[in-house]
C-alpha positions in Angstrom: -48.2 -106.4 61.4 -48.4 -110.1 62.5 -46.1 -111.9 65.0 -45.6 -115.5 65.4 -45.1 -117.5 68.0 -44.0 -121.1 68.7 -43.2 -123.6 71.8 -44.3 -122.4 74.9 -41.8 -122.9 77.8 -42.6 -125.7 80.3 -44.2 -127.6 77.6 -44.7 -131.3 78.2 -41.8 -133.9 76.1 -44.4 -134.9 73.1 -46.7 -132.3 73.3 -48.4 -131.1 69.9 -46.8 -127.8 69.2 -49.3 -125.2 67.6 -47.5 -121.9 66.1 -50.3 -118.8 66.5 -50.4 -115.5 64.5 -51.5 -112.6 65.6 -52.1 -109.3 64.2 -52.0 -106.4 65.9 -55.2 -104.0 66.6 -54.3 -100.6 68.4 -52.1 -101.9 71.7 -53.8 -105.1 71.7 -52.9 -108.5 69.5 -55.2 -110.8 68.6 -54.9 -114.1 67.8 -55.5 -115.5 63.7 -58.0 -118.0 64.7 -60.9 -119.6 63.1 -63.6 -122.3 63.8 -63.0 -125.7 61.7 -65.3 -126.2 58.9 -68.8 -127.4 59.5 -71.0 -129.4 57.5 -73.9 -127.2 55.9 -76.0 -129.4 56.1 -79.6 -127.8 58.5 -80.8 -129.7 61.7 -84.2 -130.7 61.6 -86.9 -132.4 64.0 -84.4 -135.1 65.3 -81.2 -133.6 65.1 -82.5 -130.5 67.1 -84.1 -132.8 70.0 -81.4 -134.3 70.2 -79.5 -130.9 70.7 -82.0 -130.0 73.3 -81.7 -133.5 74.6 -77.6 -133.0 75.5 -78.0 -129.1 76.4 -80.4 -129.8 79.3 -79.2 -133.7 80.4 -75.9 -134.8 79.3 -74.0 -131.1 79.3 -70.4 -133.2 79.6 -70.9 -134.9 76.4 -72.4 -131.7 75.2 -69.3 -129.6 75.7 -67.0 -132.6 74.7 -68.2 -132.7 71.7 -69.0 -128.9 71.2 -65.3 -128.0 72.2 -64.0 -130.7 69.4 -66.2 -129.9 66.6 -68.1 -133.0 66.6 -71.4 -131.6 67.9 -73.0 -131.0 64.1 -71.7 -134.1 62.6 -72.9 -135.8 65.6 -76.6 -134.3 65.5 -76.4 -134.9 61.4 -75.9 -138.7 62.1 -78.4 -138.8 65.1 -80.8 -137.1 63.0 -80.4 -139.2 59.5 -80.7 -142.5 61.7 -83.9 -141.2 63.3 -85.3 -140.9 60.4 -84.3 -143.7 58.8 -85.3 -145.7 61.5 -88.9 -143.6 61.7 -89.3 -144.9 58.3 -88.8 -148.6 58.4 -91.1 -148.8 61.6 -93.8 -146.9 59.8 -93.7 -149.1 56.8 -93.0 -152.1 59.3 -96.4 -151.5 61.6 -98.3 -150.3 58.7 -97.7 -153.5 56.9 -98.5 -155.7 60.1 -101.6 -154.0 60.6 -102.8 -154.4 57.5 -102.7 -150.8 55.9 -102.6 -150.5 52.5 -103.7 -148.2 49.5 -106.8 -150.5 49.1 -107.6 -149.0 52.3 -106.8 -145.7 51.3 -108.9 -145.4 48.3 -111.8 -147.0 50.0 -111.8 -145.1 53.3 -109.7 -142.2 53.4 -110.2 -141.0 56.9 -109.8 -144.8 59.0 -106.5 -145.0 56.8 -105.4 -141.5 58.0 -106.5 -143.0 61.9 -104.5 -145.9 61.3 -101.4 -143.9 60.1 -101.4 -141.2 62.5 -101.1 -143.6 65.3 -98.6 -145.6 63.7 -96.2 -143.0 63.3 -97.0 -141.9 67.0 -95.8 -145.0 68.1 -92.9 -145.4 65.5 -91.9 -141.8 66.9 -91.6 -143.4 70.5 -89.9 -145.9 69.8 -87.3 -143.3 67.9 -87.7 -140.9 70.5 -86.3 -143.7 73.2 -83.5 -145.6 70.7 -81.8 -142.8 69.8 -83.0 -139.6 70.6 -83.1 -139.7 74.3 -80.2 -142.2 74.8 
């Protein structure tokens, strides 16, 4: 058996009017609900700092955006600029400090010294643009 019901009495002049179903279960109803669709798409490095990031420091926006649905799309786009941006840095300081595949193929290991601490410090940067911002 389902019930509906509409405007609520007291309500506000302008005020969005929602109409619930419910369907009965035993002596109790229960609401038809559901959750509005999420994008698919998985969190990863960034997106999940980021998530960390809002939980622990900015739990206002966290909520805001958790109670409207936003919070996924929002973490998506954090994490797609991060590493977007995590790329052009890399490429950026590799370039000005003069690491190339000529380096590479002559000296593996100094070219894997020079890249690991380029992306440490593109990953800062990133870390404080958007990540922690």
């Amino acid at each position: 058996m389902q019930m509906k019901v509409g405007k609520i009495a007291g309500m506000k002049k302008g005020a969005r009017i929602m109409e619930l179903t419910y369907q009965r279960n035993g002596d109790y109803y229960i609401p038809n609900i559901k959750m509005d669709e999420q994008p698919a798409e998985v969190l990863t490095k960034y997106g999940m700092m980021r998530k960390t990031y809002l939980q622990e420091h900015k739990k206002g926006l966290y909520s805001g955006l958790l109670l409207t649905g936003r919070l996924m799309s929002h973490l998506l786009e954090i994490q797609e600029a991060a590493e977007q941006r995590m790329e052009e840095i890399t490429e950026q300081m590799a370039a000005d400090e003069g690491v190339t595949e000529e380096l590479k193929s002559k000296d593996q290991m100094k070219w894997i010294q020079f890249m690991n601490s380029i992306r440490h410090s593109a990953e800062e940067i990133v870390l404080t643009e958007l990540i922690y911002n």
